[in-house]
C-alpha positions as CSV (number, residue, x, y, z in Angstrom):
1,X,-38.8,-1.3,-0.6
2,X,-35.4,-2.8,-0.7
3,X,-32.9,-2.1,1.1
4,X,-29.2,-1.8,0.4
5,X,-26.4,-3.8,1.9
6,X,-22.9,-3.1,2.7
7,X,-22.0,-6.6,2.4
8,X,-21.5,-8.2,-1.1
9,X,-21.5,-11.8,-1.3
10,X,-19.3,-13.8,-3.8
11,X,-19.4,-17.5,-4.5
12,X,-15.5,-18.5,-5.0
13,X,-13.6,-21.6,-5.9
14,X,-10.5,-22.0,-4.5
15,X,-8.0,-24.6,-4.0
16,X,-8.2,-26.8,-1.1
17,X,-4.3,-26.3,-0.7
18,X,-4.5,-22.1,-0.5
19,X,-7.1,-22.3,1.9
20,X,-5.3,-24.8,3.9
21,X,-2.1,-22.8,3.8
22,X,-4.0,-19.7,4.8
23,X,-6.1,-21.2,8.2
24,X,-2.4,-22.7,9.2
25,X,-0.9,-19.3,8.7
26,X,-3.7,-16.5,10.5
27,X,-3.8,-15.5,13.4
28,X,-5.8,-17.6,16.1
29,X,-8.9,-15.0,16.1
30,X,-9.4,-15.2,12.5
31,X,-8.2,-19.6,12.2
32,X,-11.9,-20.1,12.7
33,X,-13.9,-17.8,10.9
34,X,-13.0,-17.5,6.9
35,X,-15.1,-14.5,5.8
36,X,-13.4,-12.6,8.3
37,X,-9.5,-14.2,7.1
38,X,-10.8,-13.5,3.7
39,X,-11.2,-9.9,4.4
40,X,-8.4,-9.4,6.4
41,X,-6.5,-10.1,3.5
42,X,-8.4,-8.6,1.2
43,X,-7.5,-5.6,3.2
44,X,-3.7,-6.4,3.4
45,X,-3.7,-6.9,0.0
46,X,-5.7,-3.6,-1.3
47,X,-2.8,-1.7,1.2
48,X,0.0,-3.6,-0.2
49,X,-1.1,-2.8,-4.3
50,X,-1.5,1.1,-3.0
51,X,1.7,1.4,-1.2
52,X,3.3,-0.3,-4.5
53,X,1.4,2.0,-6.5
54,X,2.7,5.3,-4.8
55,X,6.2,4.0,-4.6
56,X,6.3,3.8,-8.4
57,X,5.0,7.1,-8.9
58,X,7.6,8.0,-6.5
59,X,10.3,6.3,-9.0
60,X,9.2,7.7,-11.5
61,X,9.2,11.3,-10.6
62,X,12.7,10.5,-9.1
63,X,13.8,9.2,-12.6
64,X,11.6,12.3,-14.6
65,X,14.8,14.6,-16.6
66,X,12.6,17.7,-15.8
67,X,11.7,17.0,-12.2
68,X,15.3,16.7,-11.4
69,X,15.8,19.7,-13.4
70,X,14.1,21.4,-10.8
71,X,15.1,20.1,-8.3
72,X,18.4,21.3,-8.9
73,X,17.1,24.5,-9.3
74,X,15.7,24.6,-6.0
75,X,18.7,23.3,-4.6
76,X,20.9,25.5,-5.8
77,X,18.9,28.6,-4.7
78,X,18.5,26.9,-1.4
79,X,22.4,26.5,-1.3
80,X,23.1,29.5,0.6
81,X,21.1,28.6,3.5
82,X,22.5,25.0,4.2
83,X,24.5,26.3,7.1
84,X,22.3,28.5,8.7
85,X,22.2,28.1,12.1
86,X,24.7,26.3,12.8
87,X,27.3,27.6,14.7
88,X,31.3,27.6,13.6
């Protein structure tokens, strides 16, 4: 029976110079053990392409002729109750 792992292993090249760069740079925890500076930013990475991701769908929408449509819409409806609550 074989089991399953949760860890995938990759062979890599990379240049002597990145790796270099990226030992000098980490944090002291992670200057001695590579897989775990490799996945560290792997992970920063991943986050960074997501967050980059959503704030262009954000853009988008902003720049989308009917979502500001409706957005006026709703702000206009909404107009009347912009001062509630607040006293004169």
């Amino acid at each position: 029976m074989t089991q399953s792992s949760s860890t995938v292993r990759k062979s890599v090249a990379l240049p002597r110079e990145a790796v270099e760069d990226a030992i000098h740079v980490a944090p002291k925890k992670l200057k001695k053990n590579f897989n775990r500076l490799v996945l560290t930013a792997l992970k920063e990475y991943t986050g960074h392409r997501k967050d980059r991701s959503f704030e262009d769908e954000m853009a988008a929408m902003a720049a989308d002729p009917a979502i500001k449509a409706d957005c006026a819409v709703i702000a206009k409806e909404f107009a009347v109750a912009d001062e509630d609550g607040l006293k004169p």
